[in-house]
PASEBA-1860 file (N, C-alpha, C; in nm, 3 decimals):
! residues 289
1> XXXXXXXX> 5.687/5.811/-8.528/5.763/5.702/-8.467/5.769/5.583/-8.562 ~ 5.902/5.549/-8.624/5.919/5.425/-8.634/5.894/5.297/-8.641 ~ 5.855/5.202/-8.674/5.817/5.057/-8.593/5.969/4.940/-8.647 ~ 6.052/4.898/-8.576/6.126/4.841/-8.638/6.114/4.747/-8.729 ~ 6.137/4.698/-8.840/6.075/4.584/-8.920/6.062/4.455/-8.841 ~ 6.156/4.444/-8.731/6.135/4.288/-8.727/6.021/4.282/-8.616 ~ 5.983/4.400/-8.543/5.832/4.392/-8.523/5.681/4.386/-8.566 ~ 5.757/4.424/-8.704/5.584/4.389/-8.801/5.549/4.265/-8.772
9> XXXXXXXX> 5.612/4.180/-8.769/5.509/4.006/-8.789/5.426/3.983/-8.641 ~ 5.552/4.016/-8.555/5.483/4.066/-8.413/5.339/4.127/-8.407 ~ 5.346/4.192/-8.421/5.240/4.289/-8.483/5.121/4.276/-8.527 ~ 5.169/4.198/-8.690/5.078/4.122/-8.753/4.970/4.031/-8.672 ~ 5.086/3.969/-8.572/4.993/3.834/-8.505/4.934/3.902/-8.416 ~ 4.964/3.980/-8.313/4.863/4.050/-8.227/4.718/4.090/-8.294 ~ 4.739/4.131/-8.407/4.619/4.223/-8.485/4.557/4.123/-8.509 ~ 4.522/4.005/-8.583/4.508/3.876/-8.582/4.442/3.782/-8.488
17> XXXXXXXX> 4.504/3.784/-8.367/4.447/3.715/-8.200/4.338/3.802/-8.192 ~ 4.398/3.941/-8.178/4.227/4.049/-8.111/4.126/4.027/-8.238 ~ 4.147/4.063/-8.341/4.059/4.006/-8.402/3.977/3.917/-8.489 ~ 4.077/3.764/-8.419/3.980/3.665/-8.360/3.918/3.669/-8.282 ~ 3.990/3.698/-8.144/3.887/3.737/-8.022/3.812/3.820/-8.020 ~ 3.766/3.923/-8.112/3.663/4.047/-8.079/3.537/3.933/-8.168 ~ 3.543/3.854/-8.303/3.475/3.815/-8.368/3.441/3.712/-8.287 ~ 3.484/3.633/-8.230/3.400/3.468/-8.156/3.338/3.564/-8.055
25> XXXXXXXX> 3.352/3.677/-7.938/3.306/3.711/-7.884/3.171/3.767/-7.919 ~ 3.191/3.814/-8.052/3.071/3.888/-8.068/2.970/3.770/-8.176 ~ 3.041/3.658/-8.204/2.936/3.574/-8.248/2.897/3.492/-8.120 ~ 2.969/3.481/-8.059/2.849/3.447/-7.934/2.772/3.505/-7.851 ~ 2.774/3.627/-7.832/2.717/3.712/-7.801/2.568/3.701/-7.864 ~ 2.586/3.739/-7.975/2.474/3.710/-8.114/2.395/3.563/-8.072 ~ 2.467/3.456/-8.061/2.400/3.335/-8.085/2.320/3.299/-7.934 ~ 2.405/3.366/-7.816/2.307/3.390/-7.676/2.157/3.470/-7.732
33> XXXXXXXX> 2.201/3.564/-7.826/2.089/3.661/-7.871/1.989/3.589/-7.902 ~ 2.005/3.505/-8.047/1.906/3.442/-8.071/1.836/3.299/-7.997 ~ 1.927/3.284/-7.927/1.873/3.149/-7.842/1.757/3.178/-7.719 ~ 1.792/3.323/-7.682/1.683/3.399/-7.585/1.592/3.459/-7.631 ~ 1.610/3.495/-7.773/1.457/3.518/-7.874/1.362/3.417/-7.903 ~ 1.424/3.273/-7.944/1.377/3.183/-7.951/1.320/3.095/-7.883 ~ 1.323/3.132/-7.750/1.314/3.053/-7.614/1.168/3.101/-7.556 ~ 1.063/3.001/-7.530/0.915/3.017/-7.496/0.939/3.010/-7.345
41> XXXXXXXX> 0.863/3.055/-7.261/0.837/3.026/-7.073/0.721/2.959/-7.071 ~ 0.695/2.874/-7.026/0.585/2.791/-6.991/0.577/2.827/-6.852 ~ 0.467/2.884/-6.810/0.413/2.927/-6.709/0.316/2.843/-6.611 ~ 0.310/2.782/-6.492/0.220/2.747/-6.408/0.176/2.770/-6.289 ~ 0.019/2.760/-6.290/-0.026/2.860/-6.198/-0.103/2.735/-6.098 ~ -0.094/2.744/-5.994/-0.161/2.644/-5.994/-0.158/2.600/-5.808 ~ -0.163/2.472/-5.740/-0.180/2.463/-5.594/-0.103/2.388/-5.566 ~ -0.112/2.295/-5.414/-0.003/2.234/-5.377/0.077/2.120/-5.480
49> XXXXXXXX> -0.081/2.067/-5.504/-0.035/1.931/-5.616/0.065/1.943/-5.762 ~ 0.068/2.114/-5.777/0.172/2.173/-5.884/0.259/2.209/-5.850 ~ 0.338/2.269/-5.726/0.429/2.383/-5.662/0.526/2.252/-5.631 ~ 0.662/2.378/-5.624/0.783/2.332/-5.633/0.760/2.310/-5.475 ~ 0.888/2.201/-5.367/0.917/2.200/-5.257/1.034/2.200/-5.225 ~ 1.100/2.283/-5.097/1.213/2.242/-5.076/1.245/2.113/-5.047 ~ 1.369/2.102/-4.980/1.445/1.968/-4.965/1.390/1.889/-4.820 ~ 1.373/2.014/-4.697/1.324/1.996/-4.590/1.153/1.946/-4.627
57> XXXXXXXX> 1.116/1.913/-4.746/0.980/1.912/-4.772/1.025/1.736/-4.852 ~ 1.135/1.712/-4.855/1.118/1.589/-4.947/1.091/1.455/-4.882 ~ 1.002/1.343/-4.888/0.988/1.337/-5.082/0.890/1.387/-5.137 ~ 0.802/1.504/-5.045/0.668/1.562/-5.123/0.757/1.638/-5.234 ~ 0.631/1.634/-5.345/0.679/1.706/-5.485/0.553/1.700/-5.549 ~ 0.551/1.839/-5.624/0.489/1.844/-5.717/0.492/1.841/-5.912 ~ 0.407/1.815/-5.934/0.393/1.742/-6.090/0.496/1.877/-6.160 ~ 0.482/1.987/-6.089/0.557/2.136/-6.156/0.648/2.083/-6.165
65> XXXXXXXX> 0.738/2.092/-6.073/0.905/1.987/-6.045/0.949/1.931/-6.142 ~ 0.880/1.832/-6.199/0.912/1.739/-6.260/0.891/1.777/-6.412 ~ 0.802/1.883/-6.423/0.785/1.851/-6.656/0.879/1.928/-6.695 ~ 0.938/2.032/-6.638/1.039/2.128/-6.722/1.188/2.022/-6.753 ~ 1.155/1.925/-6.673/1.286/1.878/-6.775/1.246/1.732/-6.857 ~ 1.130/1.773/-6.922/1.090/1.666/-7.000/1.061/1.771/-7.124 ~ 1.116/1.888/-7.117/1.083/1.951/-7.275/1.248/1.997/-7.292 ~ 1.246/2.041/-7.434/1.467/2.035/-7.438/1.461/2.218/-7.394
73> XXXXXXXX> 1.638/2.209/-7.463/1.676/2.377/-7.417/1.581/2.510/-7.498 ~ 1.499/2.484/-7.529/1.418/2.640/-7.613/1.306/2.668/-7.497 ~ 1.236/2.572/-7.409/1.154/2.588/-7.278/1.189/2.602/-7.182 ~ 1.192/2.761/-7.108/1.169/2.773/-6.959/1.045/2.748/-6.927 ~ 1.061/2.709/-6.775/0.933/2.682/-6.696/0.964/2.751/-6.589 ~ 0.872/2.811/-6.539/0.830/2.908/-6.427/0.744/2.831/-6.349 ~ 0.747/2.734/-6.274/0.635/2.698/-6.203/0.619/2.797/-6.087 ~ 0.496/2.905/-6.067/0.476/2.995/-5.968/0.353/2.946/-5.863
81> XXXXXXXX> 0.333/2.770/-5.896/0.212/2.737/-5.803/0.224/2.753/-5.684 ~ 0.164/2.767/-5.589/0.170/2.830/-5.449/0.066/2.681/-5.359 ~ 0.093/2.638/-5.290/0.005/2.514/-5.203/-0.066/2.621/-5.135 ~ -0.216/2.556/-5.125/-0.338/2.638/-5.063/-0.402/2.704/-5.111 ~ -0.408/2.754/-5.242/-0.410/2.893/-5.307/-0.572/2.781/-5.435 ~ -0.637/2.860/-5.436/-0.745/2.823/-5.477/-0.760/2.939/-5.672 ~ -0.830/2.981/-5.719/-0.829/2.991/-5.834/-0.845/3.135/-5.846 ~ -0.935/3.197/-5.714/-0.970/3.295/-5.636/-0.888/3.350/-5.545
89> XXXXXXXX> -0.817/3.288/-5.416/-0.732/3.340/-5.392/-0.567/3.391/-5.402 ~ -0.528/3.324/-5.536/-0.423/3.281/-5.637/-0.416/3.471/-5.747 ~ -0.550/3.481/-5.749/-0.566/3.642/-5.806/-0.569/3.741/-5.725 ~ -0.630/3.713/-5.640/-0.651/3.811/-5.481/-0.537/3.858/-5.452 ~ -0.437/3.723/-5.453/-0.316/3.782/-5.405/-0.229/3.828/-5.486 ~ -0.240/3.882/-5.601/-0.174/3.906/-5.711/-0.079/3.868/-5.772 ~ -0.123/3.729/-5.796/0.016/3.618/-5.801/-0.006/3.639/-5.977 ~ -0.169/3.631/-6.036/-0.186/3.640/-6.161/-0.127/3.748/-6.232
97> XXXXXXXX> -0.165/3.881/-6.148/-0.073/3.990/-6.185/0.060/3.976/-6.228 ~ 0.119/3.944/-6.148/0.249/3.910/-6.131/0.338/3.809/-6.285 ~ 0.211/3.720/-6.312/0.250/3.636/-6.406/0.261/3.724/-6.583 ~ 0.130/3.859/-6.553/0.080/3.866/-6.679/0.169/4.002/-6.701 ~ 0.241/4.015/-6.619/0.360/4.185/-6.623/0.457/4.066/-6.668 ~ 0.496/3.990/-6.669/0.604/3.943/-6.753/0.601/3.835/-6.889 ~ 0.448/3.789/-6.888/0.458/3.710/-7.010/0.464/3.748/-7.097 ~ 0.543/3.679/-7.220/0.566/3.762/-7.353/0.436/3.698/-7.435
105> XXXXXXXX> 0.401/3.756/-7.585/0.391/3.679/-7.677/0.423/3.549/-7.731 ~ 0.336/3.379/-7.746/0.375/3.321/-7.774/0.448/3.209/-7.622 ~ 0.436/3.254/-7.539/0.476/3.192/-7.420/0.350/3.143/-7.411 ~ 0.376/3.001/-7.306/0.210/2.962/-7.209/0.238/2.981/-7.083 ~ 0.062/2.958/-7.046/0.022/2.990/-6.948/-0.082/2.793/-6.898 ~ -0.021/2.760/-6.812/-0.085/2.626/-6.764/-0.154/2.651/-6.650 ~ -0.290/2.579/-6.623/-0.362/2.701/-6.519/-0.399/2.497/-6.452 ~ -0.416/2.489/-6.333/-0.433/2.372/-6.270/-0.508/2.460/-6.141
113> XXXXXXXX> -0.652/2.436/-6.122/-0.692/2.478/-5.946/-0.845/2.397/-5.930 ~ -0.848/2.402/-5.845/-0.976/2.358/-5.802/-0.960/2.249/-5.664 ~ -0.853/2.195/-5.645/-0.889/2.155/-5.494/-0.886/2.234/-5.395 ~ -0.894/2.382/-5.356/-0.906/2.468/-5.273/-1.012/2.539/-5.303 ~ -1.071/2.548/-5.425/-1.203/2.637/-5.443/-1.333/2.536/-5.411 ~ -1.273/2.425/-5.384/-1.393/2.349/-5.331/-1.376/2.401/-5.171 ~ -1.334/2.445/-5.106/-1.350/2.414/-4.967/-1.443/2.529/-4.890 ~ -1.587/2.512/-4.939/-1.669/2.577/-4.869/-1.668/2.673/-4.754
121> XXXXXXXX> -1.598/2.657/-4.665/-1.594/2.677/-4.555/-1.489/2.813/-4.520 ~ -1.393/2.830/-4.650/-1.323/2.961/-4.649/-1.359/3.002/-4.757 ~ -1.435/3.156/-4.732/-1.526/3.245/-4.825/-1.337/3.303/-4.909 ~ -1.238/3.302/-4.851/-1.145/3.376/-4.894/-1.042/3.276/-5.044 ~ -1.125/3.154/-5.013/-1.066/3.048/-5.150/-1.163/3.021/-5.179 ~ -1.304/2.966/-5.153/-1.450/2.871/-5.189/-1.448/2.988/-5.309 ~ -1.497/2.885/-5.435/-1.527/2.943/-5.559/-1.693/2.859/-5.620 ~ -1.771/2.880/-5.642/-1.902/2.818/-5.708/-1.872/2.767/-5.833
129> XXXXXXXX> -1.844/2.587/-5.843/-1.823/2.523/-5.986/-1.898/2.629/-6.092 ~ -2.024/2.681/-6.076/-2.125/2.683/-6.191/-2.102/2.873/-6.207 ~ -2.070/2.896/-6.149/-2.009/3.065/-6.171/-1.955/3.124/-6.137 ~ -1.864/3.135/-5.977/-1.694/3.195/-6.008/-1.608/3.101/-6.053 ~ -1.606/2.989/-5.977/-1.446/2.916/-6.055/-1.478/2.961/-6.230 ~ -1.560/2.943/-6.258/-1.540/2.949/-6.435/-1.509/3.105/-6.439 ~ -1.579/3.200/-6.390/-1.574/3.342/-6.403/-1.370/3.369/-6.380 ~ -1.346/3.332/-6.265/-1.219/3.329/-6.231/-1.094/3.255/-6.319
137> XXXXXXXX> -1.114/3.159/-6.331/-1.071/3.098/-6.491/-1.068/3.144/-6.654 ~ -1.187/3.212/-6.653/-1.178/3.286/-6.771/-1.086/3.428/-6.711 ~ -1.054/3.475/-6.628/-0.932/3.626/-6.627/-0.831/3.543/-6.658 ~ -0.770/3.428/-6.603/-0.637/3.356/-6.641/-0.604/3.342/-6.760 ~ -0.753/3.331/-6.911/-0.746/3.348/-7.024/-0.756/3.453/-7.063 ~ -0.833/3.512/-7.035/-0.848/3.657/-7.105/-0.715/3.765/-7.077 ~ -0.655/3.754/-6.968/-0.498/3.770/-6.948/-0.390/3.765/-6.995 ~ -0.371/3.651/-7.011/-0.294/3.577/-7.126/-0.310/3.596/-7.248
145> XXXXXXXX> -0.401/3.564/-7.311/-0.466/3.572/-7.468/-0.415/3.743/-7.488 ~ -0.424/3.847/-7.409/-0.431/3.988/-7.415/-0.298/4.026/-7.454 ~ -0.223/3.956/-7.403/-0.053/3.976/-7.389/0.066/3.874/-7.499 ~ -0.054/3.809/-7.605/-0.014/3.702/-7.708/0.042/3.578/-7.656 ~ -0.026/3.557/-7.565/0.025/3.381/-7.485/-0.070/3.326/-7.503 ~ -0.064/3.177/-7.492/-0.132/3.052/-7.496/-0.204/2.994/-7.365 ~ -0.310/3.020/-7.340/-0.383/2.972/-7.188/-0.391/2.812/-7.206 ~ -0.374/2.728/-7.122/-0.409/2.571/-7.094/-0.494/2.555/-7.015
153> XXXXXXXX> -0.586/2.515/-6.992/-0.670/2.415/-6.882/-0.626/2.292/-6.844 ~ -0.598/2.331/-6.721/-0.551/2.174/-6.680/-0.639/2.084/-6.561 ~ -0.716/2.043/-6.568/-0.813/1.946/-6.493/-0.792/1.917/-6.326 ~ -0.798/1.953/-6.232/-0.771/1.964/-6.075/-0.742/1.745/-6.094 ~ -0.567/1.711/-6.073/-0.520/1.605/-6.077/-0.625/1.560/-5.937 ~ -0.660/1.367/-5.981/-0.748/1.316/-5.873/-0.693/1.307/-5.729 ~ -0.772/1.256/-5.616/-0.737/1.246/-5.523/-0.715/1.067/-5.564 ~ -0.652/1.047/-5.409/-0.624/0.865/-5.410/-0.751/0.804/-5.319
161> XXXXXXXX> -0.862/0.778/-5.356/-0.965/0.761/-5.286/-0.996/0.588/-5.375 ~ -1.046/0.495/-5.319/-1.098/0.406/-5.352/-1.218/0.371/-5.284 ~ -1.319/0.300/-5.363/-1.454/0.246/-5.315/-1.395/0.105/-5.222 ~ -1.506/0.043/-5.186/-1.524/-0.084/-5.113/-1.500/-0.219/-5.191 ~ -1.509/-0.143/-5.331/-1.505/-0.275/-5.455/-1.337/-0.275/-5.492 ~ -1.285/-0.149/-5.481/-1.134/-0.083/-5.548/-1.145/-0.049/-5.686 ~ -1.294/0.057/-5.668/-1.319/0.135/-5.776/-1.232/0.312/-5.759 ~ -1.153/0.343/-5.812/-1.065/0.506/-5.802/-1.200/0.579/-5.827
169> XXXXXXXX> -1.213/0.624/-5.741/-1.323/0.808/-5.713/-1.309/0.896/-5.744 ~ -1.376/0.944/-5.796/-1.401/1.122/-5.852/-1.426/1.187/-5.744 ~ -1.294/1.313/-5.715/-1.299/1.404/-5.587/-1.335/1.520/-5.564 ~ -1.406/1.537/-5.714/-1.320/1.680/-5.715/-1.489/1.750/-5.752 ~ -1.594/1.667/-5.719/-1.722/1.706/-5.778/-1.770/1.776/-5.917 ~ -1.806/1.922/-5.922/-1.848/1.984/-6.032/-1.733/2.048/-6.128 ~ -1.634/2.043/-6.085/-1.470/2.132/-6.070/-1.462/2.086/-6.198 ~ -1.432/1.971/-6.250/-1.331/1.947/-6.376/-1.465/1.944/-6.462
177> XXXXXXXX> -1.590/1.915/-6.465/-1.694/1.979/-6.548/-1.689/2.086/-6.592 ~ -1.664/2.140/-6.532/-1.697/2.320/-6.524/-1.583/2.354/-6.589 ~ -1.459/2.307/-6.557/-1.346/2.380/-6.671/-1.329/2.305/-6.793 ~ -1.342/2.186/-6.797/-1.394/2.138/-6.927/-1.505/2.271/-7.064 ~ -1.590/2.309/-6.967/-1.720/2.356/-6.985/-1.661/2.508/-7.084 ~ -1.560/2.581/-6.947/-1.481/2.684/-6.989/-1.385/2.655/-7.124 ~ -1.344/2.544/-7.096/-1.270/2.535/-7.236/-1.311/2.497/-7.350 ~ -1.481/2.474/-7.358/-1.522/2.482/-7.482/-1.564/2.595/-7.536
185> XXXXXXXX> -1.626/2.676/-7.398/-1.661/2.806/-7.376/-1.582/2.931/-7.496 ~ -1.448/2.931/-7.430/-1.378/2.984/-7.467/-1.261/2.923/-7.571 ~ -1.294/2.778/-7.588/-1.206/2.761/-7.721/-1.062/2.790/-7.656 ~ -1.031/2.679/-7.565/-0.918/2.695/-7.502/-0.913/2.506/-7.465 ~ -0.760/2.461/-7.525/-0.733/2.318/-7.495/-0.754/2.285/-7.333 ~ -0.774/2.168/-7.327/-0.791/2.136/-7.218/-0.713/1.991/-7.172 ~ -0.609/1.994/-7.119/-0.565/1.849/-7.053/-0.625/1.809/-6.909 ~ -0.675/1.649/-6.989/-0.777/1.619/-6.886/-0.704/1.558/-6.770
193> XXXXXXXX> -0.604/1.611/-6.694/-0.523/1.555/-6.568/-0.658/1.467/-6.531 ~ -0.731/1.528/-6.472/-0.876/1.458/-6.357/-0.888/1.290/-6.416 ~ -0.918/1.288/-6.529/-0.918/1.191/-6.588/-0.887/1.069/-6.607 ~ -0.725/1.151/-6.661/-0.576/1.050/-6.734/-0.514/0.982/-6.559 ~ -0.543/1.091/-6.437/-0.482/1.043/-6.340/-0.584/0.936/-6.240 ~ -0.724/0.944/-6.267/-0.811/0.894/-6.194/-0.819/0.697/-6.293 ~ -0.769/0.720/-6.383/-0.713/0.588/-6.500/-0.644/0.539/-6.470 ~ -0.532/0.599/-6.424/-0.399/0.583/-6.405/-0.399/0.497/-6.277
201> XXXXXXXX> -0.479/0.568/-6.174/-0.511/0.496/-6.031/-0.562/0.385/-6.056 ~ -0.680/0.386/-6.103/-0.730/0.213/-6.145/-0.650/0.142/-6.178 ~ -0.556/0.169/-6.280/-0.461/0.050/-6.299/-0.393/-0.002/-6.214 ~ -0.324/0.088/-6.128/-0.232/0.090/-6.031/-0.284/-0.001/-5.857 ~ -0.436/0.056/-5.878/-0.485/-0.010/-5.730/-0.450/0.024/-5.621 ~ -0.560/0.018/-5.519/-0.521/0.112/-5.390/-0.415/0.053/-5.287 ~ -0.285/0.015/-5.360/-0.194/-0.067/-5.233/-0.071/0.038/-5.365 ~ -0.058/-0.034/-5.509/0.045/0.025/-5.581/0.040/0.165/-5.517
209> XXXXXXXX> -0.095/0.256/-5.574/-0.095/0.413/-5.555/-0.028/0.449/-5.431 ~ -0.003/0.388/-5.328/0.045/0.440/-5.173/0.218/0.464/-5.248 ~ 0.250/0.416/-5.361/0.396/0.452/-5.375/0.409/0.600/-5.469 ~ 0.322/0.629/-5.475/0.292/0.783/-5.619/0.262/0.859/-5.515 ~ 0.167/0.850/-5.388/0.131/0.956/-5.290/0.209/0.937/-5.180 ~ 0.204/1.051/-5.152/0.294/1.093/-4.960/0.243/0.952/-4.868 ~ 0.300/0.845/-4.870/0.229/0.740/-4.759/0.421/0.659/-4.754 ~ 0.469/0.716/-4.609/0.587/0.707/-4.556/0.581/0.606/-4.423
217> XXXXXXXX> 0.619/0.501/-4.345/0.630/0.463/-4.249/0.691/0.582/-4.139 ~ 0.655/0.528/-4.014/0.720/0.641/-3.922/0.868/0.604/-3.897 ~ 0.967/0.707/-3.918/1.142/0.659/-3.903/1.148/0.639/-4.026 ~ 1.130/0.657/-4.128/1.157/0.644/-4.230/1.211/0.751/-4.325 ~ 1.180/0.872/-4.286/1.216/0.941/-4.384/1.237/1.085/-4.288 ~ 1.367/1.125/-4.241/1.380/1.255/-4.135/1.298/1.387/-4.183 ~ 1.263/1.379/-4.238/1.181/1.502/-4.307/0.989/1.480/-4.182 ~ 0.955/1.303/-4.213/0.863/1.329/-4.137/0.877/1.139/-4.092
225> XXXXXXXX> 0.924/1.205/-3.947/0.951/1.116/-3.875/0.841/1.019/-3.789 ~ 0.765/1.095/-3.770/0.637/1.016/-3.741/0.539/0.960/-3.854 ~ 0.611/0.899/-3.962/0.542/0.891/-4.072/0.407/1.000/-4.167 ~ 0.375/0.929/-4.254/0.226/1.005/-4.275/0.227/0.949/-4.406 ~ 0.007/0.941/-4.366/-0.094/0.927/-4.506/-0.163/1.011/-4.561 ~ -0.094/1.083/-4.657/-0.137/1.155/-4.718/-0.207/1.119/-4.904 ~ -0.296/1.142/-4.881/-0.406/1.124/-5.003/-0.435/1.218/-5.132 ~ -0.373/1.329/-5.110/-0.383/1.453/-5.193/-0.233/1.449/-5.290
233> XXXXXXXX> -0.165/1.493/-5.192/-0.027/1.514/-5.243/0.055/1.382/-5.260 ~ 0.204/1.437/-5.396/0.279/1.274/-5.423/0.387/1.299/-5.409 ~ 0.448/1.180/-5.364/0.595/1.142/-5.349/0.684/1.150/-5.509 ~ 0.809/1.207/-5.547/0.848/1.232/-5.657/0.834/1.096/-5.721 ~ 0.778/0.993/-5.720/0.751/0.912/-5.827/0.623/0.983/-5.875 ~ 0.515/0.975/-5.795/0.393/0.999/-5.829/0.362/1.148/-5.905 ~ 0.490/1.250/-5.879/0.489/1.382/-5.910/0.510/1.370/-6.031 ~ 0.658/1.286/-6.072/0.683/1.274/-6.213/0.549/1.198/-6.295
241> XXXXXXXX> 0.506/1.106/-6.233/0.376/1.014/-6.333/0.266/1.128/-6.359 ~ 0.230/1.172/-6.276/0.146/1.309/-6.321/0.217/1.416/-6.433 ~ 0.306/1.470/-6.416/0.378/1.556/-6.548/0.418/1.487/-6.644 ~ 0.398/1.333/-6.691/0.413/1.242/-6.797/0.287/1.237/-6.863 ~ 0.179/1.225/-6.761/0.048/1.260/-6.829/0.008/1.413/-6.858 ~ 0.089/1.462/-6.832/0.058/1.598/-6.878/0.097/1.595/-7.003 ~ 0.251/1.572/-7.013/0.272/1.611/-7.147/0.280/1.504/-7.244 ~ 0.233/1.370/-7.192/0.157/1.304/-7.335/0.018/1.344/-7.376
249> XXXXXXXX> -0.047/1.375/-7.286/-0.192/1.476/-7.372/-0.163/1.599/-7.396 ~ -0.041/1.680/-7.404/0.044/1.810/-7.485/0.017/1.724/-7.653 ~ 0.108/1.576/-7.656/0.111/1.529/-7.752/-0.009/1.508/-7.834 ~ -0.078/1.417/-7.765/-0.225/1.371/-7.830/-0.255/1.461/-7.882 ~ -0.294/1.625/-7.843/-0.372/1.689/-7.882/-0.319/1.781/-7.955 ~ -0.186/1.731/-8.001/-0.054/1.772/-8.125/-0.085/1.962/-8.054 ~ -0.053/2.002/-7.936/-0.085/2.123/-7.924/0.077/2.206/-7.964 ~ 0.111/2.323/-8.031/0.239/2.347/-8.040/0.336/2.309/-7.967
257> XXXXXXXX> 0.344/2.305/-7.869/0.422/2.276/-7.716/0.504/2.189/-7.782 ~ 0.438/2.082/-7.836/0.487/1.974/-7.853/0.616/1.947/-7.870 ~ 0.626/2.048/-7.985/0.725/2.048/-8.079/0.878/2.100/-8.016 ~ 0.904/2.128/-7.852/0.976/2.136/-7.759/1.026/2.046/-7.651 ~ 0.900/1.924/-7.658/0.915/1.818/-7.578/1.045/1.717/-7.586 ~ 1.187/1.707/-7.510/1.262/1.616/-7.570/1.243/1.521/-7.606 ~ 1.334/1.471/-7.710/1.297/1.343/-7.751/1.376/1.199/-7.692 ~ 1.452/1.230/-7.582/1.518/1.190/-7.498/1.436/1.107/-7.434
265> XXXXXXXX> 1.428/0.991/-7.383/1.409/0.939/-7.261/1.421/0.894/-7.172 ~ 1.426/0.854/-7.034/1.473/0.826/-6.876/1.379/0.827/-6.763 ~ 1.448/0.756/-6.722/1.327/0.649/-6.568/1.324/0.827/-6.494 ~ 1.211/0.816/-6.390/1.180/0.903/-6.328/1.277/0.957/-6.177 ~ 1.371/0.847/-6.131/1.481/0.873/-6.070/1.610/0.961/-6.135 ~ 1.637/0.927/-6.231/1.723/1.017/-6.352/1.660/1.221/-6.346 ~ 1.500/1.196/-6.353/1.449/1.311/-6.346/1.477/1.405/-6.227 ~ 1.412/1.291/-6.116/1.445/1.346/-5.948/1.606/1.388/-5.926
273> XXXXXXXX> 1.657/1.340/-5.982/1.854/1.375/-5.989/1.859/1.513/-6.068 ~ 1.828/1.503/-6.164/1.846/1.606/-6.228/1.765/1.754/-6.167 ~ 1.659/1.751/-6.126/1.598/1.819/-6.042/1.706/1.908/-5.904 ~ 1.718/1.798/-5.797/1.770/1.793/-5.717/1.885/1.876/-5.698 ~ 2.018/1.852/-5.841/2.097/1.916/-5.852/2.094/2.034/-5.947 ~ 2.007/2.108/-5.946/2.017/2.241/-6.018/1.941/2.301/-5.868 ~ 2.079/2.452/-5.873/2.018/2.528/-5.768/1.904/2.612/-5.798 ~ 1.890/2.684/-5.952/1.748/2.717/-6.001/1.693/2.617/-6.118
281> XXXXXXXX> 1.570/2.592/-6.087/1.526/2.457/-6.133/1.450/2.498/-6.267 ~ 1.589/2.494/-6.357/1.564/2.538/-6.501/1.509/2.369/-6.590 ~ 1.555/2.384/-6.717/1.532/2.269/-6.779/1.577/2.238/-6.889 ~ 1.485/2.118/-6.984/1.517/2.057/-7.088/1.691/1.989/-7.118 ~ 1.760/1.912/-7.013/1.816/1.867/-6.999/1.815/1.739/-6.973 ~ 1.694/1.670/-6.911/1.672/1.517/-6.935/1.533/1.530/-6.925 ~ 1.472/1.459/-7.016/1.389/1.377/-7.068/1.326/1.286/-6.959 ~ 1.197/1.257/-6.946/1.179/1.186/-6.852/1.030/1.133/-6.862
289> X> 0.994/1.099/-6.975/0.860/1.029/-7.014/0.837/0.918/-7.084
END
């Protein structure tokens, strides 16, 4: 068959369009490739004071919520913290499992527990500062480390407790000793949340802190209409100020991470927005430290 001449140029240009279009297709294809090779999951394991909340839950929030979009586009975050879930019953239920069938090489693992392994009174979370919580803490490393990931210690964040003088209290008894203890143990960083946040309170004073923790008038907020004082858990200001101290002692302690943290910055309302409107609560899109 034929082709008439004055269809060659015709021709020409078709052959031309497709392959332009087969080549941008397949260089982006490629460049999705390497952007998902290159891309770490930051993993957290951890209790109420870490775990994501719905909307019917707002303005409670946890510190999880808030850090994945204080590192840029090469960090996912998985926050898988669960409220209630102690260090012990967090493995029981095979939530750890769960974490260590999908972590790659080179990903972390952020481990935050201990206000539920204090609670004596349920044998099914109570952990012993001086030999399971640490025993139980070391599988979260030895887990990780097995599968070429990076384990963190992260310090059980303080409660909002003040003395008679408006001295900020240590809540958390033998707990942040003891993983301190583990992370020299095992030669594993340690961010001292317990610490940086029990500092943080002093400055702030026991009238400021009521704006970082769940402390709502009643009618104020349809979520919880009869108000409430809550001492444990924070309101998304207080969620974001906790994941700011997280990942400025990422910095201090120049740990790789770092080097993912945006360099962007923005007030902690900017963060809560950005949050808010993503239906899966991915990241590194604003900056917020």
């Amino acid at each position: 068959m034929k082709i008439k001449w004055f269809l060659l140029p015709i021709l020409f240009v078709a052959i031309l369009i497709f392959s332009a279009f087969h080549s941008a297709r397949t260089t982006s294809k490629q460049t999705l490739m390497f952007q998902q090779k290159n891309r770490i999951t930051v993993y957290l394991a951890g209790d109420s004071t870490v775990a994501n909340y719905p909307k019917t839950w707002e303005p409670k929030a946890g510190w999880g919520q808030m850090i994945a979009a204080m590192f840029d586009e090469h960090v996912i975050v998985k926050n898988v913290a669960v409220p209630g879930r102690s260090s012990k019953s967090f493995i029981k239920e095979g939530r750890l499992s769960r974490i260590l069938n999908q972590i790659h090489k080179g990903d972390y693992l952020l481990i935050q527990f201990g206000h539920n392994d204090e609670k004596i009174e349920d044998p099914t979370r109570y952990t012993d500062p001086t030999t399971t919580y640490k025993s139980y803490l070391k599988q979260y490393i030895d887990g990780s480390r097995k599968r070429g990931a990076i384990p963190v210690l992260v310090t059980p964040v303080e409660r909002r407790q003040f003395s008679r003088d408006n001295q900020a209290l240590a809540t958390h008894g033998q707990y942040p000793d003891a993983m301190r203890e583990v992370g020299r143990e095992e030669k594993v960083a340690v961010i001292d949340l317990n610490k940086k946040s029990r500092e943080l309170f002093q400055q702030q004073g026991p009238v400021k802190t009521k704006e970082l923790f769940l402390f709502l008038d009643a009618g104020v907020n349809h979520n919880f209409l009869r108000g409430v004082k809550d001492n444990t858990h924070f309101q998304e200001k207080g969620a974001y100020m906790m994941a700011r101290l997280v990942v400025m002692e990422i910095k201090a302690q120049k740990l790789p991470l770092q080097m993912y943290i945006s360099n962007k910055r923005s007030c902690h309302m900017e963060c809560v927005s950005k949050w808010k409107n993503q239906k899966k609560f991915m990241q590194g899109q604003v900056a917020c430290y």
